[in-house]
N, C-alpha and C positions, 0 to 999 in steps of 0.2 A: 504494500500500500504506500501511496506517497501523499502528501501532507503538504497544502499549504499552510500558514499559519501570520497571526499576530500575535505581539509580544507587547506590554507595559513594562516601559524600562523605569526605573526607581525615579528620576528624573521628570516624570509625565510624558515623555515620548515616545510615540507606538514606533515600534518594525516588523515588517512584511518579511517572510522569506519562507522557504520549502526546505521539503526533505522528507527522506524516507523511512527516518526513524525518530520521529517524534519526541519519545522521550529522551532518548539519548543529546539528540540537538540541543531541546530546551535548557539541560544540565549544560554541555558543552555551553552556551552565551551564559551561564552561572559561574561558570570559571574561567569567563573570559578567552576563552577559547573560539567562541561562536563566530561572529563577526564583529570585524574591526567598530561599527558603529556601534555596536554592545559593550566592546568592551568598554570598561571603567563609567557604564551607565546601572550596573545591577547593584541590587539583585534584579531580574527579569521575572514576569509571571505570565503566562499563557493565559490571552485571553480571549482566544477564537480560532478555529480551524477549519480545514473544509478537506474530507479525503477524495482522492481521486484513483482511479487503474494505474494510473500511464504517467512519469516524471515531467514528459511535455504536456501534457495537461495544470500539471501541478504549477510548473512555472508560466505557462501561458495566465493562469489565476492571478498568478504571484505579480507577473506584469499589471495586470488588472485592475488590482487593487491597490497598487505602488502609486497608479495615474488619478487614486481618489483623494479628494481634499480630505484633511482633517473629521471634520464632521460626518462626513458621507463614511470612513471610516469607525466612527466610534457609533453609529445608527447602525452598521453590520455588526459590527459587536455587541452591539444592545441586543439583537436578537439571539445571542448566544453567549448561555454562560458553561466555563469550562470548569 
C-alpha cells in the first residue's frame, strides 16, 4: 500500500508527502530523518492520509495537494481525524 499523507509540524506548519510505509516515515520526520523541511520542526503528528495501489498514484495526490492553499488544506483535514 502507499500513502499519501499530512503532517502538523510542532511549529503550526503542515507537510505533504508519501510513502509506503506509513508508520515507519512518520517516526523517521520524528528523528529528523524524514525531510529536510521537518527537520528541527518536530515533534510531527499525523494528521491525515489517503491510501492508494500504485506509488504514482500516491504522489500524483501528493502533487495535489502541495498546489492547495492553507485552508483548502486544513478543511481536508477537518474531514479526517487520525
Amino acid at each position: 500500500m502507499n500513502y499519501t499523507y499530512i503532517l502538523k509540524c510542532a511549529d503550526g506548519t503542515l507537510y505533504c508527502g508519501w510513502t509506503n510505509h506509513l508508520e515507519a516515515r512518520v517516526k523517521a520526520h520524528n528523528e529528523g530523518r524524514g525531510a529536510k523541511y521537518t527537520k528541527g520542526r518536530g515533534p510531527v503528528s499525523l494528521v491525515y492520509y489517503e491510501e492508494f495501489e500504485t506509488r504514482e498514484e500516491a504522489m500524483r495526490r501528493e502533487a495535489a495537494i502541495k498546489k492547495l492553499s492553507r485552508r483548502e488544506k486544513e478543511e481536508l483535514i477537518g474531514g479526517q481525524v487520525c
